[in-house]
C-alpha positions in Angstrom: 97.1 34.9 -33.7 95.3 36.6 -36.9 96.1 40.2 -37.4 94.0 42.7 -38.3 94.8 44.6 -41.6 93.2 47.3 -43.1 93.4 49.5 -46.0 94.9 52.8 -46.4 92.1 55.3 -47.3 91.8 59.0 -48.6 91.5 59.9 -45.1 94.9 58.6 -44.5 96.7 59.6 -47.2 95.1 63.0 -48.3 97.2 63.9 -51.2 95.4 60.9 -52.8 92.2 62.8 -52.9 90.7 62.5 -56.6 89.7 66.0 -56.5 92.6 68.0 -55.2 94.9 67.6 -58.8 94.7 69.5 -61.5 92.5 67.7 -64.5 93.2 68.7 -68.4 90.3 68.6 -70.8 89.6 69.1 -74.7 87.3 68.7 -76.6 87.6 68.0 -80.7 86.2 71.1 -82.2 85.4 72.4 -79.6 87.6 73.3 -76.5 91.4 73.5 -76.4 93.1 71.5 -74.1 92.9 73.3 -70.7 93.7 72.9 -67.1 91.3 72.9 -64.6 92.6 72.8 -60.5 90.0 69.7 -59.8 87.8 67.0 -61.8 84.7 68.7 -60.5 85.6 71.7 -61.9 86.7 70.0 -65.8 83.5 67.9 -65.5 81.2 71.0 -65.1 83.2 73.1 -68.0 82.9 69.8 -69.9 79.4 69.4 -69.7 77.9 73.2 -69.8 79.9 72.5 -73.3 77.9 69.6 -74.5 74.8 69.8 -73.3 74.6 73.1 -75.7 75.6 71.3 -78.8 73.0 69.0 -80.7 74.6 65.4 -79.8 71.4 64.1 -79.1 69.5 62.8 -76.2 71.0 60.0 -75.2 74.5 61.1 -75.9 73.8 64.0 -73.7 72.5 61.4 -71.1 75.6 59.5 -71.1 78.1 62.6 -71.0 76.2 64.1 -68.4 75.8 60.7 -66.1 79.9 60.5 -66.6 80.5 64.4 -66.4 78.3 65.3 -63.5 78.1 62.4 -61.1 80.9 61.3 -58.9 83.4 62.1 -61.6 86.0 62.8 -59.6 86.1 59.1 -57.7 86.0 57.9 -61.4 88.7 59.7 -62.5 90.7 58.6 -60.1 90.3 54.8 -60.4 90.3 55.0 -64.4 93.4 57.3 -64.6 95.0 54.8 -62.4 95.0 52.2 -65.6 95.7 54.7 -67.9 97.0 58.1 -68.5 94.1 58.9 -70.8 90.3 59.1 -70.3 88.8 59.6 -74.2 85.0 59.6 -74.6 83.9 59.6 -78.2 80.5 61.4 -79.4 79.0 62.4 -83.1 78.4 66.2 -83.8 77.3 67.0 -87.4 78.6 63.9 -88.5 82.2 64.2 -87.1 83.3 61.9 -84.3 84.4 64.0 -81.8 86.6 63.0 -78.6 86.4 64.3 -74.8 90.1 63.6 -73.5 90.6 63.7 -70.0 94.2 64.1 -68.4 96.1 64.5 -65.2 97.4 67.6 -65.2 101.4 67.8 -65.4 102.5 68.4 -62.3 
């Protein structure tokens, strides 16, 4: 006989929802590192940043695809391989960095 074997989901293990830990952010330049109480919440403080600074259009594209859509889920899976998230951009001929943590707990 074959058994049947699923995997554990968030549903099943709900302190292993991507949104419910606290998510640090900085910003070169621009923001100090800070803790925010969910990705959703960095993602949106992240982006009402750029999108006001002259990166460009299709750096601004980029950040806010990444920032604003489903970021939580891909914090989650990228954090898992790393304990960083940096994204690089160009403002007034700097580079820049986003860094993106998990909070300390």
């Amino acid at each position: 006989m074959i058994g049947l074997q699923t995997r554990p989901t968030t549903a099943d293990r709900p302190e292993a929802d991507p949104d419910s830990r606290p998510v640090t952010v900085a910003i070169t330049g621009l923001l100090a590192e800070r803790e925010f109480p969910t990705a959703r919440e960095a993602g949106t403080a992240a982006w009402t940043i750029l999108r006001a600074q002259p990166i460009g259009w299709c750096q601004a594209e980029a950040f806010r695809e990444f920032l604003c859509k489903g970021l939580a889920e891909r914090l989650d899976q990228l954090l898992q391989r790393g304990p960083v998230v940096a994204l690089a951009f160009t403002l007034d001929g700097e580079s820049r960095l986003v860094t993106i943590t998990r909070a300390a707990s």
